[in-house]
DSSP file (Angstrom, degrees, kcal/mol; ACC not computed):
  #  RESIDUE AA STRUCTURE BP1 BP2  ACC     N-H-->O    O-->H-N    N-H-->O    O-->H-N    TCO  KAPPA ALPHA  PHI   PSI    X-CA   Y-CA   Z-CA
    1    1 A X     >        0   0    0      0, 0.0     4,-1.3     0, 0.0     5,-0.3   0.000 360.0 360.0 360.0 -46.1   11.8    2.3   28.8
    2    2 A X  H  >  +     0   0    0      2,-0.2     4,-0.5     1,-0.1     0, 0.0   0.498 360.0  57.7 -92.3   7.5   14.3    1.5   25.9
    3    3 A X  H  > S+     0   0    0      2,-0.1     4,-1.5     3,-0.1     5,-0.3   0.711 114.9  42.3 -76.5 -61.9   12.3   -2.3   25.5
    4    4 A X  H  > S+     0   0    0      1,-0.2     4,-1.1     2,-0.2    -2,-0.2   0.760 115.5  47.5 -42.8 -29.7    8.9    0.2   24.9
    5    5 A X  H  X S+     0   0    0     -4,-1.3     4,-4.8     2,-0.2    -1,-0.2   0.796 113.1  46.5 -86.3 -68.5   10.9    2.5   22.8
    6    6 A X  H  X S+     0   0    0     -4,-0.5     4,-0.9    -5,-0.3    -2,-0.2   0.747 108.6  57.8 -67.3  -1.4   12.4   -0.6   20.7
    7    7 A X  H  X S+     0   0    0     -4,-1.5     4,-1.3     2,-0.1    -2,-0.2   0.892 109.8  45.1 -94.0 -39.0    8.7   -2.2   20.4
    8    8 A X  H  X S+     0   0    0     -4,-1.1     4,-0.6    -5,-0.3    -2,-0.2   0.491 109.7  50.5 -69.8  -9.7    7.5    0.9   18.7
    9    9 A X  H  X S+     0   0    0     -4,-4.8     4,-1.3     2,-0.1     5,-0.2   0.908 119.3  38.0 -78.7 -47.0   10.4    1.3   16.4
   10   10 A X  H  X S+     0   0    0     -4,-0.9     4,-3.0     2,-0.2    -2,-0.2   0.831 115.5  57.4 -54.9 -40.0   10.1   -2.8   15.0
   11   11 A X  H >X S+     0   0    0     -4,-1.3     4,-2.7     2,-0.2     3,-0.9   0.999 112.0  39.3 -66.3 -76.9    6.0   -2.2   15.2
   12   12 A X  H >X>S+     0   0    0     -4,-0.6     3,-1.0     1,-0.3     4,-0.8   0.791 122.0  44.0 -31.5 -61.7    6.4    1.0   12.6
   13   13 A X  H 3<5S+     0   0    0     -4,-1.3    -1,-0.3     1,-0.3    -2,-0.2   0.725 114.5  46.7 -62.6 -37.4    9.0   -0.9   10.6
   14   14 A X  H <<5S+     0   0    0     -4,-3.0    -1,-0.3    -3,-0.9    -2,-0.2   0.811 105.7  67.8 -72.9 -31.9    6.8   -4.3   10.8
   15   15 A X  H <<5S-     0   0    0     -4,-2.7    86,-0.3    -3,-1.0    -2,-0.2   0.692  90.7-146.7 -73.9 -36.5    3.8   -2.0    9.8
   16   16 A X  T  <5 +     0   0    0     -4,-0.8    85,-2.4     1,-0.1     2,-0.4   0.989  40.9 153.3  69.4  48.4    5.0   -1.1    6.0
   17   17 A X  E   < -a  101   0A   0     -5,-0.7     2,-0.5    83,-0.2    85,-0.2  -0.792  25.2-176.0-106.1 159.7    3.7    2.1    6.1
   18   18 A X  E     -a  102   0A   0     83,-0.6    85,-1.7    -2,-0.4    82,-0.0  -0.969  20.3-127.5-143.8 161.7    5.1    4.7    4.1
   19   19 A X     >  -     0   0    0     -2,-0.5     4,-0.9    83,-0.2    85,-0.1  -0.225  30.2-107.7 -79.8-175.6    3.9    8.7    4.1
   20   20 A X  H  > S+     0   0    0     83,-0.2     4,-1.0     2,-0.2    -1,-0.1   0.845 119.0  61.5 -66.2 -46.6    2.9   10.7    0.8
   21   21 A X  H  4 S+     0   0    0      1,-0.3     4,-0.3     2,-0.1    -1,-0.1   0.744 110.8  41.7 -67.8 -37.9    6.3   12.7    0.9
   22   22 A X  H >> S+     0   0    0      2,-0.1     3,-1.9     3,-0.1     4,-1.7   0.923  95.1  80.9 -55.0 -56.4    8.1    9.3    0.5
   23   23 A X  H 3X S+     0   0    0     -4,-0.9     4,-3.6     1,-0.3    -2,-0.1   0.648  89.7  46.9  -8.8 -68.1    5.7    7.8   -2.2
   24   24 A X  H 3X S+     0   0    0     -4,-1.0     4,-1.8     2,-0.2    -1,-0.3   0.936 121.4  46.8 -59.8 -41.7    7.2    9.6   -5.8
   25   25 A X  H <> S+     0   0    0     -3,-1.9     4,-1.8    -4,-0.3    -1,-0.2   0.963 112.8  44.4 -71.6 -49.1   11.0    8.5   -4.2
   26   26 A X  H  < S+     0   0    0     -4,-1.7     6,-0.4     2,-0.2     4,-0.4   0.943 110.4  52.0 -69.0 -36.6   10.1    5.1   -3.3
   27   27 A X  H >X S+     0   0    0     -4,-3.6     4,-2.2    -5,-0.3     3,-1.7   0.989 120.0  37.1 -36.4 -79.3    8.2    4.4   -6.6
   28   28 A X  H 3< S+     0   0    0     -4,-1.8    -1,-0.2     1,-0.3    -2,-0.2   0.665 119.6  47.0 -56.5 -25.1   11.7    5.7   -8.8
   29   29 A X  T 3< S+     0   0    0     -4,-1.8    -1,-0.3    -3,-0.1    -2,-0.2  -0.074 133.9  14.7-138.8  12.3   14.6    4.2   -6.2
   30   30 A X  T <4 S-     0   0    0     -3,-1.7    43,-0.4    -4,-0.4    -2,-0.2   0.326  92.4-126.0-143.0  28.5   12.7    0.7   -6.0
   31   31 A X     <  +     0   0    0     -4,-2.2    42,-0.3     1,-0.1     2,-0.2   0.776  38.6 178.5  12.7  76.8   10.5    0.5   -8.5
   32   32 A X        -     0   0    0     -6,-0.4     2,-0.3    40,-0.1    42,-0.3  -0.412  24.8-126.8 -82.4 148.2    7.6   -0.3   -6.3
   33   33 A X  E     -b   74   0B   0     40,-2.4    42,-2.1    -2,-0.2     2,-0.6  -0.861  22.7-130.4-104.2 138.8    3.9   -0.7   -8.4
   34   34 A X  E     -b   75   0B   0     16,-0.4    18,-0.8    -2,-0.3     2,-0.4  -0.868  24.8-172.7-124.9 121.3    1.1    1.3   -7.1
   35   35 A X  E     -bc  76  52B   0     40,-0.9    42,-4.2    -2,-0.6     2,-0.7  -0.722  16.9-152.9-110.8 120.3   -2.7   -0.1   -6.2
   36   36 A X  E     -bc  77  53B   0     16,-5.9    18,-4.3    -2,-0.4    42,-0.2  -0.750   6.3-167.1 -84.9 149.0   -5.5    1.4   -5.4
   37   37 A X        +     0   0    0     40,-3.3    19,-1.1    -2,-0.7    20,-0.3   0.662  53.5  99.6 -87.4 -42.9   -7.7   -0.8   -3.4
   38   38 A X  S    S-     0   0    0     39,-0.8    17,-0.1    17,-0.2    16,-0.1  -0.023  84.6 -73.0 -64.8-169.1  -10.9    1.1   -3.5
   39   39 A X     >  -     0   0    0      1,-0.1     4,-2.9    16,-0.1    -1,-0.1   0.068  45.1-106.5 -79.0 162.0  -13.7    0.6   -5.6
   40   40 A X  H  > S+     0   0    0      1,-0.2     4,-1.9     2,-0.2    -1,-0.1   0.818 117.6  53.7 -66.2 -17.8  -13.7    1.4   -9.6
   41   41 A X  H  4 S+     0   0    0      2,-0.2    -1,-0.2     3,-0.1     4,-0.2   0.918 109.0  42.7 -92.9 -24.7  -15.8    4.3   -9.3
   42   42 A X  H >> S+     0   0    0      2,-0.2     3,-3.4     1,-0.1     4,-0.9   0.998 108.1  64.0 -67.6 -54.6  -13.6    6.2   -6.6
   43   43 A X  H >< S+     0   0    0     -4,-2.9     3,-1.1     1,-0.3    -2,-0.2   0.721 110.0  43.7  -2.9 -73.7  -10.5    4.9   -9.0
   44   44 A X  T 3< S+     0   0    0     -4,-1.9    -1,-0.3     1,-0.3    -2,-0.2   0.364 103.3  59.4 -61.1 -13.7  -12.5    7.4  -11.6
   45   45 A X  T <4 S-     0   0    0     -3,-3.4    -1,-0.3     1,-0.2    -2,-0.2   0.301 129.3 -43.8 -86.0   1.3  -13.2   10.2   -9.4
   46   46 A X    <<  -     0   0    0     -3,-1.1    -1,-0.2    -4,-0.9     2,-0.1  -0.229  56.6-178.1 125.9 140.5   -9.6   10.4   -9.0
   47   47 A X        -     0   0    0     -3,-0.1     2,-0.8    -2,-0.1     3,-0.0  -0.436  38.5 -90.1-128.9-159.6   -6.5    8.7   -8.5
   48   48 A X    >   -     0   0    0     -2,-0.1     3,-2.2   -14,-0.1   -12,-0.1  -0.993  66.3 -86.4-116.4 114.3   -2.6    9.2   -8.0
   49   49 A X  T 3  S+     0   0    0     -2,-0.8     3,-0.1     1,-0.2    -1,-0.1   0.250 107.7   6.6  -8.0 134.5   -0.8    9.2  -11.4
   50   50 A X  T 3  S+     0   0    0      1,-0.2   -16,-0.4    -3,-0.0    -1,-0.2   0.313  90.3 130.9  43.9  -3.1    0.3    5.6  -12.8
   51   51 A X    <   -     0   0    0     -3,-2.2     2,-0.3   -18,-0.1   -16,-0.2  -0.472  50.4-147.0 -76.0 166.0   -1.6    3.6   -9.9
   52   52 A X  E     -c   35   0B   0    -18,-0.8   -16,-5.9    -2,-0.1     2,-0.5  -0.703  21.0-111.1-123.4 173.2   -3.7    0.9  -11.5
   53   53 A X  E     +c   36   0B   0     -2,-0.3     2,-0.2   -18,-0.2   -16,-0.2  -0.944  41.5 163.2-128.2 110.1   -7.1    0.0   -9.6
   54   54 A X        -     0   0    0    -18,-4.3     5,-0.2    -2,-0.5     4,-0.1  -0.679  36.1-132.5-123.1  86.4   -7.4   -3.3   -7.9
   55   55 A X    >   -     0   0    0     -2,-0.2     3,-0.6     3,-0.2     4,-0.2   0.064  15.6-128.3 -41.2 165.1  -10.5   -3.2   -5.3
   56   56 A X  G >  S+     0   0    0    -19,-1.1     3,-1.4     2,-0.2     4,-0.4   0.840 111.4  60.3 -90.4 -41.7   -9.4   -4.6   -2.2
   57   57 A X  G 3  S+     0   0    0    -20,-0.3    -1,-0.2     1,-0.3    -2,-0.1   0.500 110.9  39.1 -73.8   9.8  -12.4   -6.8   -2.4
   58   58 A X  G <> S+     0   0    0     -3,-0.6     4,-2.0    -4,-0.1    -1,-0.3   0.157  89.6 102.2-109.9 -22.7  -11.1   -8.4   -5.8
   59   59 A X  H <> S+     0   0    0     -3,-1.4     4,-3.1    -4,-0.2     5,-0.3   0.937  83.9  51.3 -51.3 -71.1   -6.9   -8.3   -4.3
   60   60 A X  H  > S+     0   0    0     -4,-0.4     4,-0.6     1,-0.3    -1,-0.2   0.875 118.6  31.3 -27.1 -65.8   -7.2  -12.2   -3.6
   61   61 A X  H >4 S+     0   0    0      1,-0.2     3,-0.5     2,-0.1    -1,-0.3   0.983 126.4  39.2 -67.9 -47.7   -8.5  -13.2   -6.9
   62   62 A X  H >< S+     0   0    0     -4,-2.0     3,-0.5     1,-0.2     4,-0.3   0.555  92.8  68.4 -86.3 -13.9   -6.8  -10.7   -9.1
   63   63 A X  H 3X S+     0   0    0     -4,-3.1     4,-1.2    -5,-0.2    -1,-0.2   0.661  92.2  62.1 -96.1  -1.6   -3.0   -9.8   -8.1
   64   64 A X  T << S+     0   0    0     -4,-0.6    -1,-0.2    -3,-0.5     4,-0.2   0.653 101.9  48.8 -97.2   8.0   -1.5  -12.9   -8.9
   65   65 A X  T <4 S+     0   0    0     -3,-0.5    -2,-0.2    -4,-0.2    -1,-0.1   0.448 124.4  39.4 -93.8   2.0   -2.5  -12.7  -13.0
   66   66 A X  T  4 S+     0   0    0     -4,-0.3    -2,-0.1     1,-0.2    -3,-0.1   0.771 129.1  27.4-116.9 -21.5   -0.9   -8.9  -12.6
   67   67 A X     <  +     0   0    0     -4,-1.2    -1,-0.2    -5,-0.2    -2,-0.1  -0.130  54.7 155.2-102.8  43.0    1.9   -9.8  -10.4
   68   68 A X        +     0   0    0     -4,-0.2     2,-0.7    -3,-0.1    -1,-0.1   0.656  56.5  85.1 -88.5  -4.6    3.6  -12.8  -10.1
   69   69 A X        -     0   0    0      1,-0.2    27,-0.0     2,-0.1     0, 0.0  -0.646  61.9-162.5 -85.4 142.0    6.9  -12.0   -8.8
   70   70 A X  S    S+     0   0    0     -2,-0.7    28,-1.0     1,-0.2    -1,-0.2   0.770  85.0  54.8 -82.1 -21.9    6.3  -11.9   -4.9
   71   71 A X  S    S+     0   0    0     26,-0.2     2,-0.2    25,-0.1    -1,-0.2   0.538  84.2 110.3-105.7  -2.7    9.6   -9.8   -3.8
   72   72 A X  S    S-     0   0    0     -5,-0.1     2,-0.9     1,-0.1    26,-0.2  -0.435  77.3-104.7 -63.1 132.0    8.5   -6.8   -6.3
   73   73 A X        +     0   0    0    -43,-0.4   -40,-2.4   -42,-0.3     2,-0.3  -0.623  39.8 178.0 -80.5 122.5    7.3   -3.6   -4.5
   74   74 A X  E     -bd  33  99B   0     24,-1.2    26,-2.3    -2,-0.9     2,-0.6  -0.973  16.9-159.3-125.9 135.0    4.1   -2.7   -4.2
   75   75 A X  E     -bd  34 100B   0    -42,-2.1   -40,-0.9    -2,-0.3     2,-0.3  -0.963  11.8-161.8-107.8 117.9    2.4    0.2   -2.4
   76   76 A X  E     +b   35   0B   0     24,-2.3    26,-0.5    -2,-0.6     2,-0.3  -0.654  15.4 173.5-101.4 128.8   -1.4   -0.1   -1.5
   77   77 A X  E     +b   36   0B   0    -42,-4.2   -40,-3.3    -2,-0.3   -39,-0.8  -0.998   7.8 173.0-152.6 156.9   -3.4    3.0   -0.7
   78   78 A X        -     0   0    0     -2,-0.3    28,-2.2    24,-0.2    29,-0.0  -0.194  51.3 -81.8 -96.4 178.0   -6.9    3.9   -0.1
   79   79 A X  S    S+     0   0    0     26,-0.2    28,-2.7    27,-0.1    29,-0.6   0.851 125.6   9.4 -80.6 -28.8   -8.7    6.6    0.9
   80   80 A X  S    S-     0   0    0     26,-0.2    24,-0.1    25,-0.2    25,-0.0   0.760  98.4-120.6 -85.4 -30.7   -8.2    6.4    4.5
   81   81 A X  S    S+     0   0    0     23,-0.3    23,-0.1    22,-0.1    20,-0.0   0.794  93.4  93.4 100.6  52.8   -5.5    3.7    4.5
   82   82 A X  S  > S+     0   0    0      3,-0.1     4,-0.6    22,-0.1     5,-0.1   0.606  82.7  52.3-124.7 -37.5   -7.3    1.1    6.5
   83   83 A X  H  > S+     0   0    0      1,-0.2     4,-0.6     2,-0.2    -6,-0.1   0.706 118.3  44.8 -64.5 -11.0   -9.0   -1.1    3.2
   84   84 A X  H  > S+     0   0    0      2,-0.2     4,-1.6     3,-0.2    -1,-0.2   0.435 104.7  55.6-102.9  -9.7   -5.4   -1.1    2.0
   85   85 A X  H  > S+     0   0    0      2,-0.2     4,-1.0     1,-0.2    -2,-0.2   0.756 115.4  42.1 -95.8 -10.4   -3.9   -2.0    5.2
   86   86 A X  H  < S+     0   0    0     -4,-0.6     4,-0.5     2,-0.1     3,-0.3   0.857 109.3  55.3 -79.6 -24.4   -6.4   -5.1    5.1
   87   87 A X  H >X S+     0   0    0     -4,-0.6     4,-3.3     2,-0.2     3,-1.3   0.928 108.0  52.3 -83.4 -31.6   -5.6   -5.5    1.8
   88   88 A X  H 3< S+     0   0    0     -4,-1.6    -1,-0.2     1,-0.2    -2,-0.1   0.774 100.4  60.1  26.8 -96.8   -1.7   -5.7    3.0
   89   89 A X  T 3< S+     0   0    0     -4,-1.0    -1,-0.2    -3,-0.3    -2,-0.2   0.205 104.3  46.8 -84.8 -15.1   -2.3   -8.0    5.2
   90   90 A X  T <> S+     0   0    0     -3,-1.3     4,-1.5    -4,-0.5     3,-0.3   0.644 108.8  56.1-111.7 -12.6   -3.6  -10.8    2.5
   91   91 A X  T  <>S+     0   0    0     -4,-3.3     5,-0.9    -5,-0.2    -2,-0.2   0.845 101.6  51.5 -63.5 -15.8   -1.1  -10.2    0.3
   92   92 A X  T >45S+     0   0    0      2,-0.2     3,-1.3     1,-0.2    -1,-0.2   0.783 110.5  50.6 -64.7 -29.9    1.3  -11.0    2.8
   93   93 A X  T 345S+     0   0    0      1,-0.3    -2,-0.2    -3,-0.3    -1,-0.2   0.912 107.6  52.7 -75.0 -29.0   -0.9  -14.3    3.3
   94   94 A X  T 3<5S-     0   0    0     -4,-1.5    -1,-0.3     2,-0.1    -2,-0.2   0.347 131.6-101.7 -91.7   2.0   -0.7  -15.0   -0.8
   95   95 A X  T < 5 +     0   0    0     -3,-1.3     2,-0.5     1,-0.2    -3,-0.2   0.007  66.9 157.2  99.1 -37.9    3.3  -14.6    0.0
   96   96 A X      < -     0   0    0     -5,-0.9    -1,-0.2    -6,-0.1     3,-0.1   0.024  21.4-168.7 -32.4  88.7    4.1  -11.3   -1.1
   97   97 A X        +     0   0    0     -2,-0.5     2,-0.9     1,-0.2   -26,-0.2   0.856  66.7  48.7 -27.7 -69.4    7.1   -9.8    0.5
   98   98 A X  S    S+     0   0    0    -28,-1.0   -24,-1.2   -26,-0.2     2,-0.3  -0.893  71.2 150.0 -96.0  87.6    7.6   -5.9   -0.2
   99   99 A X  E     +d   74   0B   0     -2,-0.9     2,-0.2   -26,-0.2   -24,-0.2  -0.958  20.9 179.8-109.0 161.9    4.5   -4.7    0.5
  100  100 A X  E     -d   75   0B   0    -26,-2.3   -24,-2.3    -2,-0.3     2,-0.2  -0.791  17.7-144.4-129.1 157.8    3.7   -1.2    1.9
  101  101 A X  E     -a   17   0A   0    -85,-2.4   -83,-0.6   -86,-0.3     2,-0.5  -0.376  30.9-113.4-110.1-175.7    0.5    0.8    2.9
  102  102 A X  E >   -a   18   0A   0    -26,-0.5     3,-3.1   -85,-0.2     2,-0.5  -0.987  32.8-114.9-101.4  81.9    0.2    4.4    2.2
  103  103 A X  T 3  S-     0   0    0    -85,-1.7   -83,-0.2    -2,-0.5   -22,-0.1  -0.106  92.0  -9.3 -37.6  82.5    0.2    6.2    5.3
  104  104 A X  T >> S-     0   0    0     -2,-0.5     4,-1.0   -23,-0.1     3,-0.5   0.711  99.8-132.2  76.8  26.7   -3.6    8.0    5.5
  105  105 A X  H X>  -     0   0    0     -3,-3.1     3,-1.7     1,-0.2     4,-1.0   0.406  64.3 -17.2  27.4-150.9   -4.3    7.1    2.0
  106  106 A X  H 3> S+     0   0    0    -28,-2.2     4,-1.4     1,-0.2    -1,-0.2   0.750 135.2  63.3 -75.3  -0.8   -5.6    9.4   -0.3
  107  107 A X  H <4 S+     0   0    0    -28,-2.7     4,-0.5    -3,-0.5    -1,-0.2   0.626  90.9  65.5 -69.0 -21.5   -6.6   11.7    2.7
  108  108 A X  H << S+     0   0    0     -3,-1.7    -2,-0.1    -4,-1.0    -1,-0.1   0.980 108.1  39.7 -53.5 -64.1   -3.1   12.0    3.5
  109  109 A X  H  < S+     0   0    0     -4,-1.0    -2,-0.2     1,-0.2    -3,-0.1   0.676 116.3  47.8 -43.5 -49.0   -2.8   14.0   -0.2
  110  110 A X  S  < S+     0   0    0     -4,-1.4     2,-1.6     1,-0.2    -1,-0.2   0.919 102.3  65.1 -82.7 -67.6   -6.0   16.0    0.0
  111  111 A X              0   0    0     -4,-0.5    -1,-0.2    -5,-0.2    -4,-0.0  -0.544 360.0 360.0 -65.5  81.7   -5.4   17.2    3.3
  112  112 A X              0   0    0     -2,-1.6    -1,-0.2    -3,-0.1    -3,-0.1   0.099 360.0 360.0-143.7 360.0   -2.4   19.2    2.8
């Protein structure tokens, strides 16, 4: 019971995810950068204040001329949080340390 219990705390923790309610705190108290992944035209229909818009199908090519430090925090959101949890997952590959996903993306927000 407490090995099953301790693979589901490390899993969450391994996960990056972080909720809405966190977001505004983690931003100010690590100065984390925040991307949307979707596409430019959801970007325009509406976004969360100060995120910049990097499609997740563009992440690869484009986040090391806007990032280059790797250990800088960055929080990735969507609308659902699943294109941002791929998108994650290749920044992790390109080296990037601190990143986090946004926990139900911008449906998290809406859905209130």
């Amino acid at each position: 019971m407490i090995n099953t219990i301790r693979k589901i705390f490390y899993r969450c923790i391994e996960n990056k995810e972080i909720s809405y309610k966190e977001l505004n705190e983690f931003i100010k108290n690590k100065g984390a950068l925040l991307i949307d992944v979707r596409s430019s035209q959801e970007y325009d229909e509406g976004h969360i204040n100060g995120a910049i818009n990097i499609p997740s199908y563009n992440i690869k090519k484009e986040i090391e001329k806007i990032i280059k430090n790797k250990n800088q925090p960055i929080i990735l959101y969507c609308a659902t949080g699943a294109r941002s949890k791929t998108a994650k997952t290749e920044l992790e590959k390109l080296g990037y340390e601190n990143v986090y996903n946004l926990k139900g993306g911008m449906d998290s927000i809406w859905v209130k």
